[in-house]
PyMOL commands that place a pseudoatom at each C-alpha (Angstrom):
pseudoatom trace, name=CA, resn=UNK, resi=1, chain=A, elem=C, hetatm=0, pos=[51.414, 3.435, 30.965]
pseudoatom trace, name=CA, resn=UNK, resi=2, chain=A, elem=C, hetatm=0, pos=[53.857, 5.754, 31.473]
pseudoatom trace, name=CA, resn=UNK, resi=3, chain=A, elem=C, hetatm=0, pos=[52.697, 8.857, 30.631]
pseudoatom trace, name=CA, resn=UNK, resi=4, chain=A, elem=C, hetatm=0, pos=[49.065, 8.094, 32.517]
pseudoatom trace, name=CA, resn=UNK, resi=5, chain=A, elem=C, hetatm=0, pos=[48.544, 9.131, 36.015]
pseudoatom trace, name=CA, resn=UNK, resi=6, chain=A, elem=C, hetatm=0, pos=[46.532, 7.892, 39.551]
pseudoatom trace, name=CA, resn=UNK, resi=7, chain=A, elem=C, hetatm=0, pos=[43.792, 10.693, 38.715]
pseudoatom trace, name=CA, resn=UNK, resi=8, chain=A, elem=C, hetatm=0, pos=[43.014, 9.539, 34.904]
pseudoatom trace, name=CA, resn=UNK, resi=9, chain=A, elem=C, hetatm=0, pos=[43.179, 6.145, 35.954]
pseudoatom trace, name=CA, resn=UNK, resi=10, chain=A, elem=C, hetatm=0, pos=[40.944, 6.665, 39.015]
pseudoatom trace, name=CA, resn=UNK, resi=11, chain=A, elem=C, hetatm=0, pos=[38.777, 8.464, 36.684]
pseudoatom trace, name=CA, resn=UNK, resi=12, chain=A, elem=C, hetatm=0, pos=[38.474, 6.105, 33.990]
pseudoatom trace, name=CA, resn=UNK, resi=13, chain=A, elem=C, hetatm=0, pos=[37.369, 3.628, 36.816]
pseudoatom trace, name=CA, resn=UNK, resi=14, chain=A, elem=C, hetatm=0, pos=[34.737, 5.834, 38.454]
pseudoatom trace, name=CA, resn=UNK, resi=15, chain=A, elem=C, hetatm=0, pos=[33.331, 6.865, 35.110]
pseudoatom trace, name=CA, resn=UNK, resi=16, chain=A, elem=C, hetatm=0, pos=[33.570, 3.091, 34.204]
pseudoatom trace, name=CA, resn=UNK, resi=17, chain=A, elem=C, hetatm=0, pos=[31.521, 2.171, 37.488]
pseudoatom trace, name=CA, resn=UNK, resi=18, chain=A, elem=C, hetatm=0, pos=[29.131, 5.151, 37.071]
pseudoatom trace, name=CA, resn=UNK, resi=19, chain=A, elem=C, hetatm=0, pos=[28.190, 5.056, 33.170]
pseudoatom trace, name=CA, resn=UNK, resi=20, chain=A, elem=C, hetatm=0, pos=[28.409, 8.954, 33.076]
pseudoatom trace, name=CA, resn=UNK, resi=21, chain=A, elem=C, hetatm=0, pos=[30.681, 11.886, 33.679]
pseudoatom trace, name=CA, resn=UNK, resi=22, chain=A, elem=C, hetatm=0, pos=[28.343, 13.588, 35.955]
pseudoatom trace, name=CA, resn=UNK, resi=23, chain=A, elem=C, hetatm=0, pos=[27.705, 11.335, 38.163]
pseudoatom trace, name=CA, resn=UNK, resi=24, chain=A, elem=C, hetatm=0, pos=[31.244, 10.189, 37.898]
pseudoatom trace, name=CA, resn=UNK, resi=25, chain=A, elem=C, hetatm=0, pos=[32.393, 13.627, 38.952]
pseudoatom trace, name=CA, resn=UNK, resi=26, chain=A, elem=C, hetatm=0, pos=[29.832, 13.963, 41.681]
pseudoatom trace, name=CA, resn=UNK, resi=27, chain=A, elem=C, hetatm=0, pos=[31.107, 10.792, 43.321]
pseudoatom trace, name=CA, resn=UNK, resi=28, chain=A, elem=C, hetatm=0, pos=[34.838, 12.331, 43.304]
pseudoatom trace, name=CA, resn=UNK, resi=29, chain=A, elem=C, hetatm=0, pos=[33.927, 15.539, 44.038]
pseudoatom trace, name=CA, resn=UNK, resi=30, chain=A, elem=C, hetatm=0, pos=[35.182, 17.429, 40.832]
pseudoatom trace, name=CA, resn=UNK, resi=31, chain=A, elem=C, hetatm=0, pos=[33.750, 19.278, 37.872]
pseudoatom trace, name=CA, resn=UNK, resi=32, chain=A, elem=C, hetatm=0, pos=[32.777, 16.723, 35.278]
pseudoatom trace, name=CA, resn=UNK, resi=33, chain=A, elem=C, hetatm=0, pos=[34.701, 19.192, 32.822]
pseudoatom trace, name=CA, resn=UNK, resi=34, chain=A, elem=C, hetatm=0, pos=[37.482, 17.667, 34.608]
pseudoatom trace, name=CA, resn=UNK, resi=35, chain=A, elem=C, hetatm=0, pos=[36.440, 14.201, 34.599]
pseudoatom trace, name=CA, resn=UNK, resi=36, chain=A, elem=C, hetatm=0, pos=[36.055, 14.752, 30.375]
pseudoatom trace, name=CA, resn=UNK, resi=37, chain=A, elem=C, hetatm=0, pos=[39.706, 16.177, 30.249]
pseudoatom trace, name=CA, resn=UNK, resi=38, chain=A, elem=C, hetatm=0, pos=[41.445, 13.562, 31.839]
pseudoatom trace, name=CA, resn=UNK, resi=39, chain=A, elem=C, hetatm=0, pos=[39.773, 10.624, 30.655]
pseudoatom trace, name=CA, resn=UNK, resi=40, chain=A, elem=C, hetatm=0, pos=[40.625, 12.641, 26.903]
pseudoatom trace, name=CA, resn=UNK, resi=41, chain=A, elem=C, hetatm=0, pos=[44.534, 12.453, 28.075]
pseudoatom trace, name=CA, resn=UNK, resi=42, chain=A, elem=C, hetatm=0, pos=[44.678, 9.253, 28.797]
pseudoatom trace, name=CA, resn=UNK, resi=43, chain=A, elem=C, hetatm=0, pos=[42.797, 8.384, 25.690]
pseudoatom trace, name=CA, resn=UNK, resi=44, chain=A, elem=C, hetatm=0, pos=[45.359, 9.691, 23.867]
pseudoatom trace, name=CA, resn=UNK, resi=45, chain=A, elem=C, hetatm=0, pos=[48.426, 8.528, 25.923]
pseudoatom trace, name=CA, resn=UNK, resi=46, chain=A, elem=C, hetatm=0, pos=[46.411, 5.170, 24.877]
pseudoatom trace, name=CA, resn=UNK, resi=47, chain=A, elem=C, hetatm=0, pos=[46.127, 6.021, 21.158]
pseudoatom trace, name=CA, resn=UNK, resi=48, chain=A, elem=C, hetatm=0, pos=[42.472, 4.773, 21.184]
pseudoatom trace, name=CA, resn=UNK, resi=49, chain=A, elem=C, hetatm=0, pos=[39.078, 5.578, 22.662]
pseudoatom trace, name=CA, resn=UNK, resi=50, chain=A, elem=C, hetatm=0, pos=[37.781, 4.363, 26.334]
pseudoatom trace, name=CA, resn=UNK, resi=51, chain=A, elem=C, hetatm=0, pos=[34.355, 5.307, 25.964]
pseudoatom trace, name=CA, resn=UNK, resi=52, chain=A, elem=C, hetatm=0, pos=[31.600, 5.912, 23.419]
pseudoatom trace, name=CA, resn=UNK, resi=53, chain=A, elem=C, hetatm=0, pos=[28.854, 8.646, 23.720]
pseudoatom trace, name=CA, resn=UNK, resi=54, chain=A, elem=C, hetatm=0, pos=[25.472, 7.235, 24.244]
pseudoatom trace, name=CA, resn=UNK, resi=55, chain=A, elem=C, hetatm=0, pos=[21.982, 8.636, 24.792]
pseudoatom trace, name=CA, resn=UNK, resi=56, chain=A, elem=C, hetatm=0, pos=[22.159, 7.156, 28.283]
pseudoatom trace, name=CA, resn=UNK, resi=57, chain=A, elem=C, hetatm=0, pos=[25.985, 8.067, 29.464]
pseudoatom trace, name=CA, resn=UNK, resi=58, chain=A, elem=C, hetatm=0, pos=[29.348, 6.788, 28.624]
pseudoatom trace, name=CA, resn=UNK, resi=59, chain=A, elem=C, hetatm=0, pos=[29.693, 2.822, 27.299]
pseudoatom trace, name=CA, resn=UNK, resi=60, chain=A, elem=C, hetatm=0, pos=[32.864, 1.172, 27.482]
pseudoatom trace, name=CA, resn=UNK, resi=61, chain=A, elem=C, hetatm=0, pos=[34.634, 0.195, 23.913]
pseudoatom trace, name=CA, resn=UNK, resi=62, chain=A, elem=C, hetatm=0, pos=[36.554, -2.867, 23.720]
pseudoatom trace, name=CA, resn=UNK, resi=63, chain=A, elem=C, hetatm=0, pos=[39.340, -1.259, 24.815]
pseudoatom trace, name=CA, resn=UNK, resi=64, chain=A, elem=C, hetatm=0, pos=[37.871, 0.641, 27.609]
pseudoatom trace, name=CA, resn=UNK, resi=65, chain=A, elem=C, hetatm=0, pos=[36.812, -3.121, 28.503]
pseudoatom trace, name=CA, resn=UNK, resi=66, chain=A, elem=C, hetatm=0, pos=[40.052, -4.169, 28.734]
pseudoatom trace, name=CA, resn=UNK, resi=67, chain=A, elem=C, hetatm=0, pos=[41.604, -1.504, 30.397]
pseudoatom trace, name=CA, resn=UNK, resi=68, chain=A, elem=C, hetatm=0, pos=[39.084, -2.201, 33.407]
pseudoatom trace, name=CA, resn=UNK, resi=69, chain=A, elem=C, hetatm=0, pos=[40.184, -5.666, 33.399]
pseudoatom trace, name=CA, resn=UNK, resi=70, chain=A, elem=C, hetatm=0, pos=[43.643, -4.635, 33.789]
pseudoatom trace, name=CA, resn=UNK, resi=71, chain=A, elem=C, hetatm=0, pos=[43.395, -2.106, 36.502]
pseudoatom trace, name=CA, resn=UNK, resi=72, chain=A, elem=C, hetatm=0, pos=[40.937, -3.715, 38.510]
for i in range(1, 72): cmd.bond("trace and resi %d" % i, "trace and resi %d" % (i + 1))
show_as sticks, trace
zoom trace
């Protein structure tokens, strides 16, 4: 987790919480552009995918699941 940092992590939780970027961002107060490019870095400081696109929002993979496990 080295190369990861407070915002992506904090980000990854909202988003997490929220089940979408925009309503992720809205809650921290940021672009959801924003919310999109850090959640991508830390994807690939991860080497693997948090989230998959669906109609509805963001849905945690299996590895999003356990990354929520470990930070919460």
């Amino acid at each position: 987790m080295q190369s990861m940092n407070w915002n992506e992590l904090r980000d990854f939780l909202v988003v997490a919480q929220a089940g979408q970027y925009a309503r992720a961002a809205a809650k921290l107060g940021v672009d959801p552009a924003t919310v999109g490019r850090r959640l991508r870095k830390l994807e690939q400081a991860l080497g693997c995918a948090l989230f998959e696109q669906t109609r509805d929002g963001q849905q945690l993979t299996e590895a999003g699941e356990r990354l929520l496990a470990q930070i919460e």
